[in-house]
C-alpha positions as CSV (number, residue, x, y, z in Angstrom):
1,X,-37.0,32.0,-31.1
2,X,-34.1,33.6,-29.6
3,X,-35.1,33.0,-25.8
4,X,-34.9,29.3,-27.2
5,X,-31.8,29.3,-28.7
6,X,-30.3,30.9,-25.4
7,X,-31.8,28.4,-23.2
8,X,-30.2,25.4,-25.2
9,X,-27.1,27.0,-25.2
10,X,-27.2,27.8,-21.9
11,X,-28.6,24.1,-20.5
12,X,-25.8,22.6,-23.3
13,X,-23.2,24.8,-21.2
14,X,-24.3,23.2,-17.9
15,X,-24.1,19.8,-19.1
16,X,-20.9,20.6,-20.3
17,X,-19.6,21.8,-17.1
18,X,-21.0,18.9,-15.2
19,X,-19.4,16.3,-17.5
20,X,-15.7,18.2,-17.1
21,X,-16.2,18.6,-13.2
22,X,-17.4,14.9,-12.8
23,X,-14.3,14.0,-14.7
24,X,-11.8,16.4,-13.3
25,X,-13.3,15.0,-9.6
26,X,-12.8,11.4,-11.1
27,X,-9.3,12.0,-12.2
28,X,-8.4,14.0,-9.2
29,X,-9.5,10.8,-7.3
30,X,-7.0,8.3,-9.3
31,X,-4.4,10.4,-8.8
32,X,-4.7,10.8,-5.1
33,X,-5.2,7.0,-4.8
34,X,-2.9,5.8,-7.3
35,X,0.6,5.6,-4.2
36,X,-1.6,3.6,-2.1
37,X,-2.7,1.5,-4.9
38,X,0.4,0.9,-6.3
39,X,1.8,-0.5,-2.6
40,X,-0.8,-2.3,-2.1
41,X,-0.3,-4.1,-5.4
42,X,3.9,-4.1,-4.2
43,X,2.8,-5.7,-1.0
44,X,-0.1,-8.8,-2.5
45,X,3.5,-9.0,-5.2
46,X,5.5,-9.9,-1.7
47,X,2.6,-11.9,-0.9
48,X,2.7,-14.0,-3.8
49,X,6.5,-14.9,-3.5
50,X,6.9,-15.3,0.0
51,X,4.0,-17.7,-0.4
52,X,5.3,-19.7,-3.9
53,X,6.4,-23.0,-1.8
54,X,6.7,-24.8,-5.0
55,X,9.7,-22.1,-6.4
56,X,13.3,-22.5,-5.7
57,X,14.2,-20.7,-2.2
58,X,16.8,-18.4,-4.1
59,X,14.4,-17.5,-6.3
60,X,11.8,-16.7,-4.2
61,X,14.4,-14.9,-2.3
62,X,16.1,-12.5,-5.4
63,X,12.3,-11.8,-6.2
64,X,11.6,-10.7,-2.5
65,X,14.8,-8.5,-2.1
66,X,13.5,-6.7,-5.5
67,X,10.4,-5.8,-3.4
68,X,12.0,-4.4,-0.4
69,X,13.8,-1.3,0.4
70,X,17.3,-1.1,0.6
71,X,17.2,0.1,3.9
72,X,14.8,-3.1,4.9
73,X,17.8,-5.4,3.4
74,X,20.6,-3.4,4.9
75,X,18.7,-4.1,8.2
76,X,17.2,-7.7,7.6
77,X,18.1,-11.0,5.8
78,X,15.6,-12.7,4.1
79,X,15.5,-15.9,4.9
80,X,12.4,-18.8,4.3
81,X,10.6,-19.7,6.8
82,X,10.5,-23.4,8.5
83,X,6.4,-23.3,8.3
84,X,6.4,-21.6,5.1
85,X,6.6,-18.1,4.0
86,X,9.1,-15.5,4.6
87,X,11.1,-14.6,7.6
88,X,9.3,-11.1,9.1
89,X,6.8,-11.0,5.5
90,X,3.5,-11.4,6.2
91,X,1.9,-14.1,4.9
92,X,-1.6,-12.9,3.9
93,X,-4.3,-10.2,3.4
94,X,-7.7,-9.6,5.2
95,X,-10.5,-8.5,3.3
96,X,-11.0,-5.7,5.9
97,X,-7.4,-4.5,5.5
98,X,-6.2,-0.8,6.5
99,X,-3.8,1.2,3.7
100,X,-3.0,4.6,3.8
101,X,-0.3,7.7,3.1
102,X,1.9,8.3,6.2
103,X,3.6,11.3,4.9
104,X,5.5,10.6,1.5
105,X,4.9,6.7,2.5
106,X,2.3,4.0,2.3
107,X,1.5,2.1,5.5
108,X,-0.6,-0.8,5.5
109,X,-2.1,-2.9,8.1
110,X,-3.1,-6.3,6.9
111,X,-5.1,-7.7,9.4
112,X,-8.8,-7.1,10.3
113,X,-8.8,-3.6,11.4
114,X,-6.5,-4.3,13.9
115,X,-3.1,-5.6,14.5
116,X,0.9,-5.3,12.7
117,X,1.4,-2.2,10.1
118,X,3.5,-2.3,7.2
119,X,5.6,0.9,5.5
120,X,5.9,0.9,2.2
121,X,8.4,3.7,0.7
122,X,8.8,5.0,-3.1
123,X,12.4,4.1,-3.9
124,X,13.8,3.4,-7.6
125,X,10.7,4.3,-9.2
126,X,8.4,1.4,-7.4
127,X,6.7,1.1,-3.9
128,X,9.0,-1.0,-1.5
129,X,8.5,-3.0,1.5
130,X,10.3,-1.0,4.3
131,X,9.0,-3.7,7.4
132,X,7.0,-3.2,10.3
133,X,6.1,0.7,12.0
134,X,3.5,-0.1,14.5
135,X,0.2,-1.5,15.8
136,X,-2.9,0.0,14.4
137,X,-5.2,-0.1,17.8
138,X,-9.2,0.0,18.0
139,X,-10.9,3.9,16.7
140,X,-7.2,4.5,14.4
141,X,-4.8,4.9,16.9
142,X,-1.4,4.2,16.2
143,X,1.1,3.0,18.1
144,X,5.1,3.1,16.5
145,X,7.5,0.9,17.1
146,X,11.1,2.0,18.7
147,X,11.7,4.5,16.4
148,X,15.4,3.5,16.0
149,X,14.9,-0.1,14.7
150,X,11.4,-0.3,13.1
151,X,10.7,-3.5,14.1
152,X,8.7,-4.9,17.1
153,X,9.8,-5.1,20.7
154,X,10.3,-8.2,22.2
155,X,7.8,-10.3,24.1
156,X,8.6,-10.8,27.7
């Protein structure tokens, strides 16, 4: 009867510490996760006002400048677009889209896989546009822009 009792106890302990480590390893993850969650929610919030053709340009402007960095608006005025949109926003999301932490930042690349990435930085407790960094190349390779201005060089 004993050898029983000590074998439930026992298999009770093990499901115990499955459960907590499935949960600690589930929390753990949400935590990680949560910056580049949050900027990619910052960034589809940009979406969603530099698209809003029906709104007010002013307001859709005031709401934009609350979604970038003040470094971003020291740098850059926002201005609408003749075709729609934004001035140097982005105008959409792929399905396919890239997001990751750069350091203490976010950086996401909207496009297929390939193509323009965003920064995102943590300043007065939200995630803010910051503007462009770089090209996201074929296998992950990164490739900045001037380092100086953060935005893309001219075309030829």
């Amino acid at each position: 009867m004993s050898g029983e009792r000590t074998s439930r106890l026992r298999a009770a302990a093990v499901g115990f510490a499955v459960i907590f480590g499935v949960l600690a390893i589930v929390v753990g993850e949400v935590l990680y996760t949560r910056p580049v969650r949050d900027a990619v929610g910052a960034y589809t919030s940009l979406l969603g006002v530099a698209n809003q053709n029906y709104a007010k340009d002013e307001a859709r402007l005031a709401a934009a400048r609350s979604l970038c960095s003040s470094r971003y608006l020291q740098s850059h005025e926002l201005k609408v677009a003749p075709e729609g949109g934004l001035v140097g926003i982005p105008r959409n999301i792929h399905k396919n889209y890239q997001a990751w932490r750069h350091g203490d930042n976010v950086w996401i690349c909207p496009t297929n896989r390939v193509g323009p990435i965003y920064q995102f930085v943590f300043e007065s407790d939200t995630w803010r546009f910051d503007g462009p960094v770089g090209l996201l190349l074929p296998h992950w390779e990164v490739v900045p822009y001037v380092e100086t201005s953060g935005d893309p060089p001219d075309s030829p």
